[in-house]
C-alpha positions in Angstrom: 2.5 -14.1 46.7 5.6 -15.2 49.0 6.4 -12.8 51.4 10.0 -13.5 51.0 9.9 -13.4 47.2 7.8 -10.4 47.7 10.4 -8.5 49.7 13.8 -9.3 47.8 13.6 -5.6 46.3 17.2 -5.3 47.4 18.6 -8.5 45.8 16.8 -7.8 42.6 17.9 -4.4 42.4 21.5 -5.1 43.4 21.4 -7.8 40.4 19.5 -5.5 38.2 22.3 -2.4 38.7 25.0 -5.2 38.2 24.0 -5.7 34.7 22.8 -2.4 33.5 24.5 0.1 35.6 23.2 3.5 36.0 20.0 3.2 34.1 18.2 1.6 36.8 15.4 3.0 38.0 12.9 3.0 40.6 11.3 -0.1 41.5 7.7 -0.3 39.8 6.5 -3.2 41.6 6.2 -7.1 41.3 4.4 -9.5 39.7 3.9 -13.2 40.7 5.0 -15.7 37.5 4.3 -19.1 39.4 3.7 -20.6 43.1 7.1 -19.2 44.2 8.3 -17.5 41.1 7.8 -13.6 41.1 9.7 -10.4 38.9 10.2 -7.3 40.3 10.4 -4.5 37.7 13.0 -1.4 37.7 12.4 1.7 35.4 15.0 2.1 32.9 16.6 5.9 32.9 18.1 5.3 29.7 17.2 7.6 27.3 17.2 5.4 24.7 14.5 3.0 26.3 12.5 5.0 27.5 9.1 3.8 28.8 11.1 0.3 29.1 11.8 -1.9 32.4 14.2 -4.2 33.7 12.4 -7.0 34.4 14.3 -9.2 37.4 12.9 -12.6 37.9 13.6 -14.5 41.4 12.4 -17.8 42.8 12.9 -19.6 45.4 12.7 -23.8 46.3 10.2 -25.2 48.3 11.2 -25.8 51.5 14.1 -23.8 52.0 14.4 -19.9 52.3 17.0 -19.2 49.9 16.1 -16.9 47.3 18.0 -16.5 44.0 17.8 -14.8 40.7 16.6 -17.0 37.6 16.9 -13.6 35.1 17.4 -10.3 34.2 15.7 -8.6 31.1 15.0 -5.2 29.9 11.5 -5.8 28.4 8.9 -2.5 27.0 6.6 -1.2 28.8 3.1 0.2 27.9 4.3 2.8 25.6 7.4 1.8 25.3 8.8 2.1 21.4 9.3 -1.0 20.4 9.6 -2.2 16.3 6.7 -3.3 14.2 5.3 -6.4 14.4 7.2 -8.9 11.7 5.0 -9.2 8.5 6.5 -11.9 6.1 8.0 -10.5 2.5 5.2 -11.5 0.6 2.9 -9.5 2.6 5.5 -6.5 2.7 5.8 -5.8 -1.1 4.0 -3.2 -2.7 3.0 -2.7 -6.3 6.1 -0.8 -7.8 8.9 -2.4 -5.3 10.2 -4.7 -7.8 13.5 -3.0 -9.5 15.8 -4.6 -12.7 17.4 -7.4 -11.2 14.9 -8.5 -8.7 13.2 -11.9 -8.6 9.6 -12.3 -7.3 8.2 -15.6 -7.3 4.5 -16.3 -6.3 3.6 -17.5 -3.2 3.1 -21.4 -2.5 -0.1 -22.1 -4.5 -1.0 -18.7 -5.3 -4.8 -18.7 -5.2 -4.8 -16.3 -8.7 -3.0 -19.4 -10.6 -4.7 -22.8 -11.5 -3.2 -25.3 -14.4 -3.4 -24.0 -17.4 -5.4 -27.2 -18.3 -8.2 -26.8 -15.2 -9.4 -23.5 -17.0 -12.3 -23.8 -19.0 -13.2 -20.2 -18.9 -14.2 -19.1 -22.2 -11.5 -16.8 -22.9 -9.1 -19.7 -22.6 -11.0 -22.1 -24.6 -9.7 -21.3 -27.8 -6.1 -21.6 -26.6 -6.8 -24.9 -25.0 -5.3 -27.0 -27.5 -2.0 -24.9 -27.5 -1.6 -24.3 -23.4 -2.3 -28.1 -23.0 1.6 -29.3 -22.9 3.0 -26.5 -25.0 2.4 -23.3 -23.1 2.2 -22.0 -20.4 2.0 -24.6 -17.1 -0.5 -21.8 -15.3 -2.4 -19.3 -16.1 -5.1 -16.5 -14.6 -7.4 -18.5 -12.9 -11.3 -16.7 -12.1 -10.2 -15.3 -8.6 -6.8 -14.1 -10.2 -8.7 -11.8 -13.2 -11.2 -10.7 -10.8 -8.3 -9.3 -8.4 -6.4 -7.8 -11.4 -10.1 -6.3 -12.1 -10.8 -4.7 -9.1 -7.1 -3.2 -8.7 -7.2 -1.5 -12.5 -10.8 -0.1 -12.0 -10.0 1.4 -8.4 -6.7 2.6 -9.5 -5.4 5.5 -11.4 -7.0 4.2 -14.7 -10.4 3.8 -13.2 -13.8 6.0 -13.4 -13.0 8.0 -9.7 -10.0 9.8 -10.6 -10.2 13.9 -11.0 -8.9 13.2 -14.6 -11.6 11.0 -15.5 -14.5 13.1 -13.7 -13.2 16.2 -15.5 -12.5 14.6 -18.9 -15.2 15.3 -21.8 -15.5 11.5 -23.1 -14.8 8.2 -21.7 -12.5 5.5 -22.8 -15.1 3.4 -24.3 -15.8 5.4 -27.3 -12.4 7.4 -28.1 -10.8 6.2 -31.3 -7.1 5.7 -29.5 -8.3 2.9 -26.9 -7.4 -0.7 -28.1 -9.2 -3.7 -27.2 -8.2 -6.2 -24.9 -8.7 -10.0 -25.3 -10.9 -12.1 -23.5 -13.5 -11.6 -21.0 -11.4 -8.3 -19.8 -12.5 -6.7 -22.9 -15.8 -5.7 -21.7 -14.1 -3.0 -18.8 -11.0 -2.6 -19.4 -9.0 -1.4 -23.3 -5.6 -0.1 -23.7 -4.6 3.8 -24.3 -2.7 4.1 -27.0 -2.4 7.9 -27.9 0.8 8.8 -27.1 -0.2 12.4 -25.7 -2.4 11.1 -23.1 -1.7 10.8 -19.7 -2.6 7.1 -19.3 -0.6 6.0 -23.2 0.3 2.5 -23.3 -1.9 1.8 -20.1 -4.6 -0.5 -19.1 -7.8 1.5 -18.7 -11.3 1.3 -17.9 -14.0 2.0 -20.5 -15.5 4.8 -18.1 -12.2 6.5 -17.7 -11.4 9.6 -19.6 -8.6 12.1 -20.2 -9.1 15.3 -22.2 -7.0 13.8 -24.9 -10.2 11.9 -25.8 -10.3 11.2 -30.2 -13.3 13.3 -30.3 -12.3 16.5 -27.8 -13.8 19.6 -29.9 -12.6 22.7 -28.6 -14.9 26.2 -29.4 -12.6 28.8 -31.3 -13.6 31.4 -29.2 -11.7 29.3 -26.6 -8.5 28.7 -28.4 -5.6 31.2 -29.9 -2.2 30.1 -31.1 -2.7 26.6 -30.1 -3.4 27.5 -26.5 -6.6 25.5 -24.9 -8.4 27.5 -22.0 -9.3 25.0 -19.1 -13.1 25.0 -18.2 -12.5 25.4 -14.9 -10.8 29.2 -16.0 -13.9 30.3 -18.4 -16.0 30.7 -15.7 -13.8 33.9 -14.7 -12.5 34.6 -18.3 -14.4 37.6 -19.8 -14.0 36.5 -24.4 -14.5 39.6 -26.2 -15.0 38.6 -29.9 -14.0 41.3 -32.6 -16.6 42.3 -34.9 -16.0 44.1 -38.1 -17.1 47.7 -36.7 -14.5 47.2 -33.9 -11.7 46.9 -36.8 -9.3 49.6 -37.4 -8.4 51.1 -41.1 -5.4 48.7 -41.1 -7.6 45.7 -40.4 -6.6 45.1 -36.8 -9.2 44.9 -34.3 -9.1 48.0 -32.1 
């Protein structure tokens, strides 16, 4: 490192205090940027930046003795808060972001769209003749139904939720699921009882509620309308009248 580069502490500080005022701090040390190029570094005492240095770059020409400043820079140090790293929009919004008024296009050849001709999927071949020039220009490519797959079978319609563990029948054999088109079909249906949590929702044939078509509910479990949860029997004590226990009006005691 150049010894006089090395040693301009009092320049660089005198610069340094000359843009920032007050909030410089003690001198950190120096690090060498070229031949003769070298910063020396100032802790910041503001508050606000904390963790943070001013950053004083100084150089000086070959062959003469002269040193001068090139920069000052208040630049973070390790631990310094500093903002996120910048991640493009497309990569920023979320399932649900979207609100009236909004406009989302897909990205630049969005890898879940191909032509609508290029599919020859099965599900598609029947509307072949009619997406060919007179419907739609794209469709769901393979990729793009696999990803919509994976999403609706991990999500709150899938198999792993609490609802569908604790449920007493699946999707695939209640009478309110509605079948989907296409090669979907085979996972996925639609709920449509409208007292179920999931009504009008994409669901997975080995999800469940305990709205299911063919819920039975035991008697003993039921008065006025009111369904016991399984999880309560275990600690509910039923006591079931028998006709000894009646009264002369017909009440049981």
């Amino acid at each position: 490192m150049d010894p006089r580069l090395r040693d301009a502490v009092d320049l660089a500080r005198a610069v340094a205090v000359e843009v920032a005022g007050d909030s410089v701090g003690d001198h950190l040390g120096v690090e060498t940027e070229d031949d003769l190029v070298v910063s020396h570094l100032f802790a910041s005492t503001d508050k606000a930046y904390v963790g943070w240095r001013w950053t004083v770059t100084v150089a000086r020409a070959e062959g003469t003795d002269e040193v001068t400043v090139d920069e000052v820079v208040l630049l973070p140090g390790e631990g310094s808060l500093v903002a996120p790293a910048w991640v493009p929009w497309s990569e920023r919004v979320q399932p649900g972001d979207l609100s009236p008024g909004d406009l989302l296009p897909p990205v630049k050849d969005d890898p879940r769209l191909v032509p609508a001709y290029t599919d020859t999927s099965d599900e598609v071949a029947a509307e072949a003749f009619w997406e060919l020039g007179l419907g739609r220009p794209r469709v769901l490519g393979l990729e793009g139904r696999l990803d919509a797959a994976d999403r609706w079978y991990d999500g709150e319609q899938g198999p792993f939720t609490a609802m569908a563990r604790q449920a007493p029948g699946q999707c695939l054999d209640c009478g309110f699921r509605l079948p989907l088109a296409g090669g979907l079909s085979a996972l996925f249906g639609v709920c449509a009882n409208a007292f179920a949590p999931d009504d009008g929702k994409v669901v997975a044939m080995d999800h469940g509620c305990g709205a299911h078509s063919e819920t039975a509910v035991d008697s003993a479990t039921a008065t006025a309308g009111l369904v016991v949860e399984h999880e309560e029997l275990e600690e509910l004590e039923l006591v079931v009248a028998t006709p000894e226990d009646e009264t002369p009006d017909g009440h049981a005691s």
